[in-house]
Each structure stands twice: as structure tokens, then as C-alpha cells.
C-alpha positions in Angstrom: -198.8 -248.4 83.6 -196.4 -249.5 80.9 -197.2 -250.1 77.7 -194.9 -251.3 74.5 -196.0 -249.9 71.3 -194.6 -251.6 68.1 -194.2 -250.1 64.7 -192.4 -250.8 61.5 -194.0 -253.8 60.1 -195.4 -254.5 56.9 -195.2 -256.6 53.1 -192.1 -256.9 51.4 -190.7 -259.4 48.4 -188.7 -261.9 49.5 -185.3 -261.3 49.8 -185.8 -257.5 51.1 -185.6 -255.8 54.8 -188.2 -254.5 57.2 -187.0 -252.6 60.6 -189.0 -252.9 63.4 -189.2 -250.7 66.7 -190.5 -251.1 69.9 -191.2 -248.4 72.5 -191.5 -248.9 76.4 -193.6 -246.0 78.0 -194.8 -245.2 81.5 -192.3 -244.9 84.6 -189.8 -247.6 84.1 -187.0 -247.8 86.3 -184.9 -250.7 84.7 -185.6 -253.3 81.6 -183.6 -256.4 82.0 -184.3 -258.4 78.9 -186.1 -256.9 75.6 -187.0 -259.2 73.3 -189.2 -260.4 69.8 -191.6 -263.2 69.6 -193.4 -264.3 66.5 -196.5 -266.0 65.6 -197.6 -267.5 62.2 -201.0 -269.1 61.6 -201.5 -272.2 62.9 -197.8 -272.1 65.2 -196.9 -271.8 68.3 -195.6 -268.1 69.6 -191.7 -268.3 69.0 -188.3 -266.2 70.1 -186.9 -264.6 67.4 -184.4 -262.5 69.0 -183.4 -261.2 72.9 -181.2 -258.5 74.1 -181.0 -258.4 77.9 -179.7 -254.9 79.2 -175.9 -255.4 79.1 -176.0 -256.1 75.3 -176.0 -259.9 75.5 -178.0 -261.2 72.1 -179.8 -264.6 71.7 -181.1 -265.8 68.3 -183.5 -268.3 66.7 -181.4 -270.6 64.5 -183.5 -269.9 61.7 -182.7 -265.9 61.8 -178.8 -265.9 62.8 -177.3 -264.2 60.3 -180.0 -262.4 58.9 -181.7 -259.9 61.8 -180.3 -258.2 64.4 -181.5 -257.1 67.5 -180.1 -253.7 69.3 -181.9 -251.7 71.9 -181.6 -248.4 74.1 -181.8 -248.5 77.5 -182.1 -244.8 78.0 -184.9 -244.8 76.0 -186.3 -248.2 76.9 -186.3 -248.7 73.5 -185.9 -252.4 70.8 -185.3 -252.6 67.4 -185.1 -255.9 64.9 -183.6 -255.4 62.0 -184.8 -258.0 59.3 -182.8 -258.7 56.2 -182.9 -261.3 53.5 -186.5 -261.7 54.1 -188.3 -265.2 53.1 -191.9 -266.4 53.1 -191.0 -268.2 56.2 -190.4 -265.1 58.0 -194.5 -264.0 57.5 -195.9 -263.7 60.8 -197.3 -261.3 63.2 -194.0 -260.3 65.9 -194.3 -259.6 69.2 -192.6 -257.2 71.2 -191.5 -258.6 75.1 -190.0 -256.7 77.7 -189.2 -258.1 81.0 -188.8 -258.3 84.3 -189.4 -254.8 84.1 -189.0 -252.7 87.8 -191.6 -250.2 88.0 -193.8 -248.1 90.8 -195.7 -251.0 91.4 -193.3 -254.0 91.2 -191.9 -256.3 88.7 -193.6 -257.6 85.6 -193.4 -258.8 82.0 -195.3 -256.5 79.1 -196.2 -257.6 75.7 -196.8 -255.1 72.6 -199.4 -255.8 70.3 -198.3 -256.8 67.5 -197.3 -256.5 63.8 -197.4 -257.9 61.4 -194.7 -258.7 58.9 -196.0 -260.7 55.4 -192.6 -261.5 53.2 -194.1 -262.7 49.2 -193.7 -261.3 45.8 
């Protein structure tokens, strides 16, 4: 079974950084497209940021410029980093990998969560 454990979230003033990390465990054989989704209250889950496994990025307008996404495929691994931080930003993020090719076929995983508050 895989599972996607998240980690690195938190508060922080506006204006300052937060890294967030994402790990894929269980017996994986390939990862085609990592990604982060977040959810504020009251909105829709969005993209934030995709990496599929040949280093291809894809960003939410609103976060070009500011995070960046990188990932590890040898250790099935995502990071976001988040800079310039605004209120906007405050939301619970979502870790996404998929299709992922394991023992028993091909599926999409989600993490849990964490959440990331930006105020002063």
C-alpha cells in the first residue's frame, strides 16, 4: 500500500518562507506526475504546483514566481518551496501523486494534509 506523508507546514508573517516535503512509501515502481493542491475555507481544492517525472513544472498563476516545486524520483519524493508568503496563501496543502504503477496496478494517492496559515 502507498501512502504520502506530508510535513513542513505551519504559521509564518507574511512575506516569509515555509518548505514543504512530501514522501511516497510502499513499493512503487514509477511516479508520473507529483504534485500540491490547496484548500482554504470555504474554496474549492486548487493546483498549486506539478512536476511530472521528467522535470516538467506547472504553476498556479497566483504562485509563479514565488514557490517552486522540485522532486526526487529515486526517492519518490516532492518538495514546495514557498517564498514571499501572503495571507492569501493560508490554506491546508495537499500532496498528489499519480498515476502511480505499483504491485497491484495504477492509481492516484493523496497525503493528508497541512496546513500552512501566512498573518502577522
Amino acid at each position: 500500500q502507498v501512502q504520502l506523508v506530508e510535513s513542513g507546514g505551519g504559521l509564518v508573517q507574511p512575506g516569509g518562507s515555509l518548505r514543504l516535503s512530501c514522501a511516497a512509501s510502499g513499493i512503487i515502481f514509477s511516479i508520473n506526475t507529483m504534485a500540491w493542491y490547496r484548500q482554504a475555507p470555504g474554496k474549492q481544492r486548487e493546483l498549486v504546483a506539478a512536476i511530472i517525472r521528467g522535470g516538467s513544472t506547472n504553476y498556479a498563476d497566483s504562485v509563479k514566481g514565488r514557490f517552486t516545486i522540485s522532486r526526487d524520483n529515486a526517492k519518490n519524493t516532492v518538495d514546495l518551496q514557498m517564498n514571499s508568503l501572503k495571507p492569501e496563501d493560508t490554506a491546508v496543502y495537499y500532496c498528489n501523486a499519480g498515476p502511480v504503477i505499483t504491485t497491484t496496478g495504477i492509481h492516484d494517492y493523496w497525503g493528508q494534509g497541512t496546513q500552512v496559515t501566512v498573518s502577522s
